[in-house]
N, CA, C and O atoms as a MOPAC input file, in Angstrom:
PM7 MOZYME 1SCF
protein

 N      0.85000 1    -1.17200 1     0.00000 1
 C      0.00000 1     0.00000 1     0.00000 1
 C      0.89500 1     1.23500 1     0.00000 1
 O      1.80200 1     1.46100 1     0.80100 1
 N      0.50800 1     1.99100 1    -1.00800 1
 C      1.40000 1     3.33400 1    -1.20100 1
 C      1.87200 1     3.74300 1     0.16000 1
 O      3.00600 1     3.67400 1     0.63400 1
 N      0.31600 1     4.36100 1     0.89200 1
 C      0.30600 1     5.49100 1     1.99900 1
 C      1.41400 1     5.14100 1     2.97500 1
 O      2.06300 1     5.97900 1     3.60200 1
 N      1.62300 1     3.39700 1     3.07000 1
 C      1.76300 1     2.80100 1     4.75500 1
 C      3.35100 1     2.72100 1     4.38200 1
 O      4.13000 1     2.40800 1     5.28200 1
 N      3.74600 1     2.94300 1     3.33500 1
 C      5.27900 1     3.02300 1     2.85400 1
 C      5.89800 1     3.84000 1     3.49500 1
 O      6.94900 1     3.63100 1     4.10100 1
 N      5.03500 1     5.29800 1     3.38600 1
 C      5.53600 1     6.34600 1     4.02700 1
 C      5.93500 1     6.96100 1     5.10500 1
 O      6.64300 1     7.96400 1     5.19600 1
 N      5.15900 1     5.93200 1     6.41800 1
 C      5.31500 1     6.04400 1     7.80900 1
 C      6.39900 1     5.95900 1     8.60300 1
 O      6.90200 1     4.83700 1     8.56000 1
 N      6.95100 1     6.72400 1     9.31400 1
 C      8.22500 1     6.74900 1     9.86200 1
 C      9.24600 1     5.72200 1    10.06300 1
 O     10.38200 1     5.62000 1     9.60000 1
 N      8.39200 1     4.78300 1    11.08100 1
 C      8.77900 1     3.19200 1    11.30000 1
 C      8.65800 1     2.10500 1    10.86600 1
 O      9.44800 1     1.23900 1    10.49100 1
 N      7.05500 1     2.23000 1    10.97200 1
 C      6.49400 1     1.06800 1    10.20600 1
 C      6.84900 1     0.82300 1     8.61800 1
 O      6.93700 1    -0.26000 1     8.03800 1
 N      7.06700 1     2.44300 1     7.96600 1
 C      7.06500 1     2.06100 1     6.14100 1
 C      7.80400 1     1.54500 1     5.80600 1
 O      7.86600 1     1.44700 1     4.58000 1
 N      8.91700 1     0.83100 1     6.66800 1
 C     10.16100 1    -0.13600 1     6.11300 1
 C      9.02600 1    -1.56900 1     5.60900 1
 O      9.01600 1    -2.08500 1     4.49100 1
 N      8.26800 1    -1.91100 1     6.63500 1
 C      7.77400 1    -3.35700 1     6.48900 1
 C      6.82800 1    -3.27200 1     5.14200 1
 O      6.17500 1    -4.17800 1     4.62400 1
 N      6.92600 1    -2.27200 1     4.84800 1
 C      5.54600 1    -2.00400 1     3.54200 1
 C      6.05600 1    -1.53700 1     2.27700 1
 O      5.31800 1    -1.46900 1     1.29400 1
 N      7.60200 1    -1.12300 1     2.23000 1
 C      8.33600 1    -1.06700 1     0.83700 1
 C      9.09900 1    -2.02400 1     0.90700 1
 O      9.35900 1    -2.88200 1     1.75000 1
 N      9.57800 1    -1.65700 1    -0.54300 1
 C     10.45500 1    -2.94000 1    -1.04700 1
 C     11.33800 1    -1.64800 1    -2.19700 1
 O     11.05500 1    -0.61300 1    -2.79900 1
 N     12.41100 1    -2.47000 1    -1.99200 1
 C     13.22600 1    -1.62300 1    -3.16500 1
 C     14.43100 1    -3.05000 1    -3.59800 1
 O     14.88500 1    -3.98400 1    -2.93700 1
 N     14.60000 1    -2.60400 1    -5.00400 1
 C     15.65100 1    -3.79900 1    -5.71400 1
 C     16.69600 1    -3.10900 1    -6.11600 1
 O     16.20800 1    -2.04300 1    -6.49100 1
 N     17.66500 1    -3.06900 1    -6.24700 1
 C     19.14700 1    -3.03900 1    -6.74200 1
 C     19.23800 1    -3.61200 1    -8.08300 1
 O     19.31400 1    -4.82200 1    -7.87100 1
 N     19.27200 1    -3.41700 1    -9.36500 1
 C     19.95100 1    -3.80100 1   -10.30500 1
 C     20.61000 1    -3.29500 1   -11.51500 1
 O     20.31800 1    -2.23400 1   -12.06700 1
 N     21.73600 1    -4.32000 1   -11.98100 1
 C     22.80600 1    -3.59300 1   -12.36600 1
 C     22.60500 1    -4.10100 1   -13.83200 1
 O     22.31200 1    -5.24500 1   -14.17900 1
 N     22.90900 1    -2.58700 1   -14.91400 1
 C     22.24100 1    -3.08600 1   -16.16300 1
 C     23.43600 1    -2.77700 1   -17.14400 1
 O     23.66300 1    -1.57000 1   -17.05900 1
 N     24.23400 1    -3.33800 1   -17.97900 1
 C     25.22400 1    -3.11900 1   -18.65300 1
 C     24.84500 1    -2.42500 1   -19.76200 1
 O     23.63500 1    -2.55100 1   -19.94700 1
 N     25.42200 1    -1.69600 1   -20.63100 1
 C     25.19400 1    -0.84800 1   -21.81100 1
 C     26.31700 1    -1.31500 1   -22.38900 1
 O     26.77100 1    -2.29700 1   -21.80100 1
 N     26.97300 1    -0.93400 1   -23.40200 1
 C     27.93800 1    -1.11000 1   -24.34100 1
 C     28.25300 1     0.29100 1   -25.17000 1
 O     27.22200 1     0.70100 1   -25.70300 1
 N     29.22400 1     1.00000 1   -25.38000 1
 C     28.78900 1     2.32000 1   -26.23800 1
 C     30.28000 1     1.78500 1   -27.73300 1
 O     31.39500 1     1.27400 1   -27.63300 1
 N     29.55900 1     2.20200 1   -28.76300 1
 C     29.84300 1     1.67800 1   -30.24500 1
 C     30.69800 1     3.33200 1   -30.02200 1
 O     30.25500 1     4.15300 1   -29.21900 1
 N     31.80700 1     3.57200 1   -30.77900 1
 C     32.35400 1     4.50600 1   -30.81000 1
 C     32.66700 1     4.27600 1   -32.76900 1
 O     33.64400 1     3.58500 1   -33.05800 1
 N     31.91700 1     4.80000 1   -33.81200 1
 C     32.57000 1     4.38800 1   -35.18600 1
 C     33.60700 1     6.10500 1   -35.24100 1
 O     33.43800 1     7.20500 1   -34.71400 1
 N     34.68000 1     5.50600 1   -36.19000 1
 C     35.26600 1     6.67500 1   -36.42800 1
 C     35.53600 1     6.57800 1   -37.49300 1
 O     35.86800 1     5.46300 1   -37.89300 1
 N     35.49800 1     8.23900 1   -38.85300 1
 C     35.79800 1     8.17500 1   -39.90000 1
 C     36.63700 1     8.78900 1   -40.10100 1
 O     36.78300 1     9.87100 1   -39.53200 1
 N     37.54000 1     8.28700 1   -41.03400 1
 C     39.36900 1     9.02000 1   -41.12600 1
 C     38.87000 1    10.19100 1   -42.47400 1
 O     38.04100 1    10.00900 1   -43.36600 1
 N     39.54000 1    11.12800 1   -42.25400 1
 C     39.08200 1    12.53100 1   -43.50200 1
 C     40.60300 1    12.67200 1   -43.74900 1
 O     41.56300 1    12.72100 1   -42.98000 1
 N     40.49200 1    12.71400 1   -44.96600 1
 C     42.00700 1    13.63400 1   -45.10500 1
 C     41.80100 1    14.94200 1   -45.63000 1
 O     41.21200 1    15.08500 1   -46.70100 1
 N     42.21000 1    15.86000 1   -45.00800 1
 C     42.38300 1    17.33500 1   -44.81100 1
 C     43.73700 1    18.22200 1   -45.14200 1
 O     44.50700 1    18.78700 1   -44.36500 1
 N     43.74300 1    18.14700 1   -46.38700 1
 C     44.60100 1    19.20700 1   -47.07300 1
 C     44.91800 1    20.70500 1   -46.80300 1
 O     46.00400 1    21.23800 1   -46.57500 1
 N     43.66800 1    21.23800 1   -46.89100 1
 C     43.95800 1    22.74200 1   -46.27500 1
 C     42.73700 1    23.12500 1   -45.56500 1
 O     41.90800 1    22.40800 1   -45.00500 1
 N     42.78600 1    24.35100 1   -45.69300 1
 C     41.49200 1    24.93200 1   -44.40600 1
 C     40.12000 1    24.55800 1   -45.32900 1
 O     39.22900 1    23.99100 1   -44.69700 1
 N     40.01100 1    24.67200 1   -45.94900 1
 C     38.72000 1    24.77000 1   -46.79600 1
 C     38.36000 1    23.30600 1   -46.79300 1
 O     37.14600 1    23.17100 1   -46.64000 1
 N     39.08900 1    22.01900 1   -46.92600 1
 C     38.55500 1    20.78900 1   -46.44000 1
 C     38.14700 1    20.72100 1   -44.75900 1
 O     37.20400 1    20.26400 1   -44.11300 1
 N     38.94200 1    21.17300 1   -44.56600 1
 C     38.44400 1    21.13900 1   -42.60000 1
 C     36.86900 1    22.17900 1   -42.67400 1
 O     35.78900 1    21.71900 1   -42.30400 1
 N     36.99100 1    23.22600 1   -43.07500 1
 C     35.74100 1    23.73900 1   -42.69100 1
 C     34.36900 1    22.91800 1   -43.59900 1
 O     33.31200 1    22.68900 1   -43.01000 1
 N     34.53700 1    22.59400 1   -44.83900 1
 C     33.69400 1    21.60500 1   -45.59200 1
 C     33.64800 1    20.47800 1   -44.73300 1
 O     32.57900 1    19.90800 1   -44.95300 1
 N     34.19100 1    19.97900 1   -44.00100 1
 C     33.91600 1    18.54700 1   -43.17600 1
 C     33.22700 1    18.72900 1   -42.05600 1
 O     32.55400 1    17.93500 1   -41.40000 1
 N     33.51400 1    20.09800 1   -41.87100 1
 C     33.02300 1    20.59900 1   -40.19300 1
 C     31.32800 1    21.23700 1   -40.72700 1
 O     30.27600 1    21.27400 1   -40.08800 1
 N     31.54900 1    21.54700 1   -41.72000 1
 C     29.48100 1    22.22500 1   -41.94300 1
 C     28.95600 1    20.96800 1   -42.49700 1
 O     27.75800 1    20.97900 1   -42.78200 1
 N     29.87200 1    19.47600 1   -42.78300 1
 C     28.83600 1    18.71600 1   -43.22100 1
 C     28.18000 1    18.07200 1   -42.18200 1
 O     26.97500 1    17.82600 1   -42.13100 1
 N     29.13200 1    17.77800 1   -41.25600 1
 C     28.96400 1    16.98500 1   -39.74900 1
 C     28.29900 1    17.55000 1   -38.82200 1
 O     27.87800 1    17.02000 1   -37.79300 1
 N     28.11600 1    19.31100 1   -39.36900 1
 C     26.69000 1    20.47000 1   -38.93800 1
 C     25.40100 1    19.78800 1   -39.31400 1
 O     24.45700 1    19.28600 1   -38.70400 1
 N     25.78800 1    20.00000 1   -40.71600 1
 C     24.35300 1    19.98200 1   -41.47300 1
 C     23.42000 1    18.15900 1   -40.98000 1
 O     22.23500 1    18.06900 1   -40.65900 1
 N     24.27700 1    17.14500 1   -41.06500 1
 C     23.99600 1    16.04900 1   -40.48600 1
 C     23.41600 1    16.10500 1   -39.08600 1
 O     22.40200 1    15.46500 1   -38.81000 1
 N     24.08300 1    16.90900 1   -38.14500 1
 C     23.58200 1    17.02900 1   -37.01800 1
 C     22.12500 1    17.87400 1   -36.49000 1
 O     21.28100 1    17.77000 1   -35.59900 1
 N     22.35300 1    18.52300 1   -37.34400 1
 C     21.04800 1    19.74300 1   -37.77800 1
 C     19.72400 1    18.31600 1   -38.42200 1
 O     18.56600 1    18.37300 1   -38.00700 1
 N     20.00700 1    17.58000 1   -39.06600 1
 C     19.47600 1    17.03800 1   -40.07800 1
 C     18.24800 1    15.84900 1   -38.86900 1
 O     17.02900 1    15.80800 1   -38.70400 1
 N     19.25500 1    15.18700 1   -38.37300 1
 C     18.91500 1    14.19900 1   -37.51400 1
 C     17.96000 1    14.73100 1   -36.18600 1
 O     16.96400 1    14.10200 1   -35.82700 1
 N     18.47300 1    16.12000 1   -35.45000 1
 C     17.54500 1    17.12700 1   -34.43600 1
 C     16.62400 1    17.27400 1   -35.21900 1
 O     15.66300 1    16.60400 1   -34.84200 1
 N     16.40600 1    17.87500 1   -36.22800 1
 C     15.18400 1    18.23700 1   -37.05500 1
 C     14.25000 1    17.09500 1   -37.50000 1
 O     13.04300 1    17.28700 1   -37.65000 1
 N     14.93600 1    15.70400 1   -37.74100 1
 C     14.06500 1    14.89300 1   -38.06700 1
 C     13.37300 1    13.96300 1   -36.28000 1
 O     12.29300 1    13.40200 1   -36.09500 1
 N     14.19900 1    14.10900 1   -35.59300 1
 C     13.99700 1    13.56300 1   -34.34700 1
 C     12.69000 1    14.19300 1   -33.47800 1
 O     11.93200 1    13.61400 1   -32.70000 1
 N     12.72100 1    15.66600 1   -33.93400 1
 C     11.45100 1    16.74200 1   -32.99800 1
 C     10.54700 1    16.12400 1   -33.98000 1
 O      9.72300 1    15.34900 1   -33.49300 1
 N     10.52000 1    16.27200 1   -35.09900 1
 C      9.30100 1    16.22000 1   -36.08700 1
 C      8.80600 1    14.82100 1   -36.25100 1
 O      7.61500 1    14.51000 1   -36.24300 1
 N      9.78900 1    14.02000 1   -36.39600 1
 C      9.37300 1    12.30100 1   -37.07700 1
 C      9.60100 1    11.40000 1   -35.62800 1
 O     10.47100 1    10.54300 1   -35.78300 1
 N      9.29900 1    11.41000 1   -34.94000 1
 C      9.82700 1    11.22900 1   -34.10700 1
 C      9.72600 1     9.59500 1   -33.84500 1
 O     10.65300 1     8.92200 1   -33.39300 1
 N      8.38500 1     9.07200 1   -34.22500 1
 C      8.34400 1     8.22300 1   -34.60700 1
 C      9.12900 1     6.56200 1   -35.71400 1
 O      9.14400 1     5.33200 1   -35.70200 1
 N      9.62200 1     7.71100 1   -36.47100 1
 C      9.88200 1     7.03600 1   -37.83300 1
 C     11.59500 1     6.90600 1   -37.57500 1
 O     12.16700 1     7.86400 1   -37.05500 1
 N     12.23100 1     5.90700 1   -37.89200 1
 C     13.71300 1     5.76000 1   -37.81000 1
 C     14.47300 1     6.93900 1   -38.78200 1
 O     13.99100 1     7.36400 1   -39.83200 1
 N     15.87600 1     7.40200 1   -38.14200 1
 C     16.52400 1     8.48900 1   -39.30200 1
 C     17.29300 1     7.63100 1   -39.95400 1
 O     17.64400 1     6.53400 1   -39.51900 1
 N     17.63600 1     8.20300 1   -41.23700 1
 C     18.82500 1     7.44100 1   -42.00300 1
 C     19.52900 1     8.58800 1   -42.71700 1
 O     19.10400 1     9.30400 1   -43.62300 1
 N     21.06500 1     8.59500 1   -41.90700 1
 C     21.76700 1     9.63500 1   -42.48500 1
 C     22.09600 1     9.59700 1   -44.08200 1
 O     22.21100 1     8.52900 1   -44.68300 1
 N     22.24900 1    10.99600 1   -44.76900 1
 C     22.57500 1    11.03600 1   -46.29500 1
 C     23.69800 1    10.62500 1   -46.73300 1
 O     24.74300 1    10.80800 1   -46.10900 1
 N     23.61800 1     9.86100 1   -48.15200 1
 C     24.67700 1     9.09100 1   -48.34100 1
 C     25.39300 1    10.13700 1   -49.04400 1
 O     24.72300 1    11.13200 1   -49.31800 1
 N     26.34900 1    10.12800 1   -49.32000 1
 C     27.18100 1    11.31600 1   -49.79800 1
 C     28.29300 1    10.31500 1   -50.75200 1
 O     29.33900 1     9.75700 1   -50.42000 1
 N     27.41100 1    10.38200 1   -52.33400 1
 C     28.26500 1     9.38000 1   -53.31300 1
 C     29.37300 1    10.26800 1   -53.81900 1
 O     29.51800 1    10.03900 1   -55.02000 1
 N     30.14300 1    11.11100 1   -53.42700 1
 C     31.03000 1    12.18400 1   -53.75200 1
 C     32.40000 1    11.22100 1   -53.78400 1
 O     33.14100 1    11.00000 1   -54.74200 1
 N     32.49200 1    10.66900 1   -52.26400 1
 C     33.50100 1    10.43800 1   -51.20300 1
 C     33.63300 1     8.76200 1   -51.81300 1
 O     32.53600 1     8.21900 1   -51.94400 1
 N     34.75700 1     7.97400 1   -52.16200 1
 C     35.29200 1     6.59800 1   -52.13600 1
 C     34.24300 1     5.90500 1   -51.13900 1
 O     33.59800 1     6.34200 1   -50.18500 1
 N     34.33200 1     4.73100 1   -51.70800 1
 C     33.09100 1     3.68300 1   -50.41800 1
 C     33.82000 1     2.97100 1   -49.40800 1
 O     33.25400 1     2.43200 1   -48.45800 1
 N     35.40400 1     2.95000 1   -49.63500 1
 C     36.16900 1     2.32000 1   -48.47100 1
 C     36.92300 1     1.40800 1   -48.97100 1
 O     37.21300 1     1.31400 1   -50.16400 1
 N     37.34300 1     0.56300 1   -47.93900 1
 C     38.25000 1    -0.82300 1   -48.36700 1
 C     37.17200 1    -1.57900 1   -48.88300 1
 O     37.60700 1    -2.15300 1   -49.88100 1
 N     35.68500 1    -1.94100 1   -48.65800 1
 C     35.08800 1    -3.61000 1   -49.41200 1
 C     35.29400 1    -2.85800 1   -50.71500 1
 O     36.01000 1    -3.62600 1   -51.35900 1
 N     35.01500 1    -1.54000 1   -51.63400 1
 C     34.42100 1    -1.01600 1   -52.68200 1
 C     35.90000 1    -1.37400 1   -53.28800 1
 O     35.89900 1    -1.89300 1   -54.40400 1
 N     37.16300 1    -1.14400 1   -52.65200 1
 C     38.42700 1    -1.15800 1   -53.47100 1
 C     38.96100 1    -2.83300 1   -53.53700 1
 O     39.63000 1    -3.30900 1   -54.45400 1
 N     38.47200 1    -3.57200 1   -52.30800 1
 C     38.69700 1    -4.91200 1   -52.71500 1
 C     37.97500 1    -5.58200 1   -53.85400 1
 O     38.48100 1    -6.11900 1   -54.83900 1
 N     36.26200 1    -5.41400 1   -53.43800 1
 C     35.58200 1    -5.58100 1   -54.97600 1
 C     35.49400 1    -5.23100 1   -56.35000 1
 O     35.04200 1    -5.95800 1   -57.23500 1
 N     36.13800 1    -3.60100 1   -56.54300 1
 C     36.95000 1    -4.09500 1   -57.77300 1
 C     38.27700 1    -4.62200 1   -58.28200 1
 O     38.54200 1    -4.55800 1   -59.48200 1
 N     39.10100 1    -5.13100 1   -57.41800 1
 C     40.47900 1    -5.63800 1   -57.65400 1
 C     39.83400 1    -6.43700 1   -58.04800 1
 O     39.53000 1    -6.36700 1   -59.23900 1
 N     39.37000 1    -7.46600 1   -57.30200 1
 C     38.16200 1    -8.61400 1   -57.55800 1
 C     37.72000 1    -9.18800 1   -58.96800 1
 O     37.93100 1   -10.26200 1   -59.53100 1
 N     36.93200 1    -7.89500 1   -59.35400 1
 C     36.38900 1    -7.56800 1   -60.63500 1
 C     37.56300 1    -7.79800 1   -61.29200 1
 O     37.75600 1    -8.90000 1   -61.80400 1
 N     38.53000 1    -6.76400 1   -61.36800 1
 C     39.27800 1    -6.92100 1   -62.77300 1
 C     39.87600 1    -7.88400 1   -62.73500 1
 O     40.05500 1    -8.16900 1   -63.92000 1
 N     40.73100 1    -9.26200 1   -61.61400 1
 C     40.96000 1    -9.83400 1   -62.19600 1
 C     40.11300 1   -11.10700 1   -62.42600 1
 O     40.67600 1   -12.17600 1   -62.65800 1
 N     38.64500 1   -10.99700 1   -62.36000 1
 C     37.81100 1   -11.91600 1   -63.20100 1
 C     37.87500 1   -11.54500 1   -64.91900 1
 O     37.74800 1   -12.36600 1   -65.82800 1
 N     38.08100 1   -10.23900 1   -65.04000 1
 C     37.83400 1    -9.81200 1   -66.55700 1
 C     39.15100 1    -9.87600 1   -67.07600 1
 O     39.42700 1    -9.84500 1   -68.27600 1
 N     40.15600 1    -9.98800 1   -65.90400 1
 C     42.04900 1   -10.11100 1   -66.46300 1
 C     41.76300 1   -11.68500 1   -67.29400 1
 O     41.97800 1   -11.92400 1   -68.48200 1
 N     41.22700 1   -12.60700 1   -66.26000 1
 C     41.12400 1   -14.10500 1   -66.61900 1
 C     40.32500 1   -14.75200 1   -67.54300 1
 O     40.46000 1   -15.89700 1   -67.97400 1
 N     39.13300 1   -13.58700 1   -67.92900 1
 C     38.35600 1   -14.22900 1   -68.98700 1
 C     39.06600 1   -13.27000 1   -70.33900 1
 O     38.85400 1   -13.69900 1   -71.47300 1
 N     39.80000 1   -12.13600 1   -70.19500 1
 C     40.73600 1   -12.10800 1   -71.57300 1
 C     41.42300 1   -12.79600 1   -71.84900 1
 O     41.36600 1   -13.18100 1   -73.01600 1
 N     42.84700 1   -13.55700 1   -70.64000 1
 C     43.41100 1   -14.91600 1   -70.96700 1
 C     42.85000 1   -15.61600 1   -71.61300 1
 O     43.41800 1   -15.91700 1   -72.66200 1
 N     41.68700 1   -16.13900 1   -71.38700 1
 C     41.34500 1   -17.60700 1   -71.57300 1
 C     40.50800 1   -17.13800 1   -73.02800 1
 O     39.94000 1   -18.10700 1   -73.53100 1
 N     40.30600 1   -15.72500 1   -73.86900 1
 C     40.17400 1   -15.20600 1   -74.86500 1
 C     41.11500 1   -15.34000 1   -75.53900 1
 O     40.82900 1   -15.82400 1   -76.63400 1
 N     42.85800 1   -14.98600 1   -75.29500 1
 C     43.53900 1   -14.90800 1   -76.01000 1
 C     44.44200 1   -16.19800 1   -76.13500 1
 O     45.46700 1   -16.17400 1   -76.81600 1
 N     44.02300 1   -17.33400 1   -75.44800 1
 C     44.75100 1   -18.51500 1   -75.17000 1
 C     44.29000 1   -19.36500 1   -76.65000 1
 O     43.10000 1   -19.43800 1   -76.95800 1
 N     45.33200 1   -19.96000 1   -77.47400 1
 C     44.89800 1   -20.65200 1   -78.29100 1
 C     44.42900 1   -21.73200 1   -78.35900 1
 O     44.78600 1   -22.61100 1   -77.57600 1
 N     43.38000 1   -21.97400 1   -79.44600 1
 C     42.34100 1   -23.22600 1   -78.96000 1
 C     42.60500 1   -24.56500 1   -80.21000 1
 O     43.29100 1   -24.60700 1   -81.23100 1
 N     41.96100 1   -25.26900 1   -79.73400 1
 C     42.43700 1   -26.79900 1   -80.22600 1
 C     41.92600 1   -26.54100 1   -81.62100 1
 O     40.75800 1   -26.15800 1   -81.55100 1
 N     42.29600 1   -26.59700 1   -82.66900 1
 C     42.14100 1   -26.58400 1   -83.49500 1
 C     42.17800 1   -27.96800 1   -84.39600 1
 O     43.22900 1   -28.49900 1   -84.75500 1
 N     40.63300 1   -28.54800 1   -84.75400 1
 C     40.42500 1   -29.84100 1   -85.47400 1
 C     41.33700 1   -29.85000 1   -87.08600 1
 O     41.49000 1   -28.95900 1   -87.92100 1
 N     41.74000 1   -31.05100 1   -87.04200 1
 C     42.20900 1   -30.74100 1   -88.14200 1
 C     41.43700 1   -32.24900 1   -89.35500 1
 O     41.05000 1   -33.36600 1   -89.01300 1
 N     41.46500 1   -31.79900 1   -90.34600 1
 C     40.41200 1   -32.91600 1   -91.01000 1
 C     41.06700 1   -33.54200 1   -91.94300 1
 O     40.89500 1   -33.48400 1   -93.16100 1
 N     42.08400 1   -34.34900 1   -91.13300 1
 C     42.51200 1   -35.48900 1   -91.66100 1
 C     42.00200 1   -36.90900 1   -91.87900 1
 O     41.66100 1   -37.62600 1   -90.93800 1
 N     41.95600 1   -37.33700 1   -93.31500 1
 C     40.83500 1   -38.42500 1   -93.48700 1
 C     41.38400 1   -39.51900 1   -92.89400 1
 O     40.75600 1   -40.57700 1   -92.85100 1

């Protein structure tokens, strides 16, 4: 009972309280920029604005609905994008070989 919780002496026998300990984990991603002169640093710094601006604005309004930050096809896709085309070319290195490799040639001897 709420009220009898509250009583000087007695409200020990009428609450209850639990202790527990809840782990979190925090993801830290980091993206490497390379920054030549001032004008890349300040372009990196109003995009990581505008993103932040982007996500507050969609968070008050949508609040509901999941965000998904903008992809920005300007910028290289990383190491899988540069392994998958090494990849690529030498599937197309191996099917020119096997283009320029000479082939059995029948010969029509009676």
């Amino acid at each position: 009972m709420p009220i009898l919780g509250d009583l000087p002496l007695l409200g020990a026998f009428f609450r209850s309280s639990t202790d527990q300990n809840e782990k979190s984990n925090l993801v830290l991603v980091l993206t490497p920029h390379i920054m030549r002169d001032d004008a890349d640093t300040r372009r990196i710094f109003q995009d990581k604005m505008n993103e932040r601006q982007e996500m507050i604005d969609h968070a008050v309004v949508f609040s509901g609905r999941p965000w998904t930050p903008p992809i920005d096809f300007s910028r290289a896709r990383g190491l899988v994008h540069v392994m998958r085309r090494a990849s690529h070319k030498v599937d197309e290195e191996k099917k020119l070989e096997e283009l320029r490799a000479p082939r059995d040639v029948k010969d029509h001897v009676p």
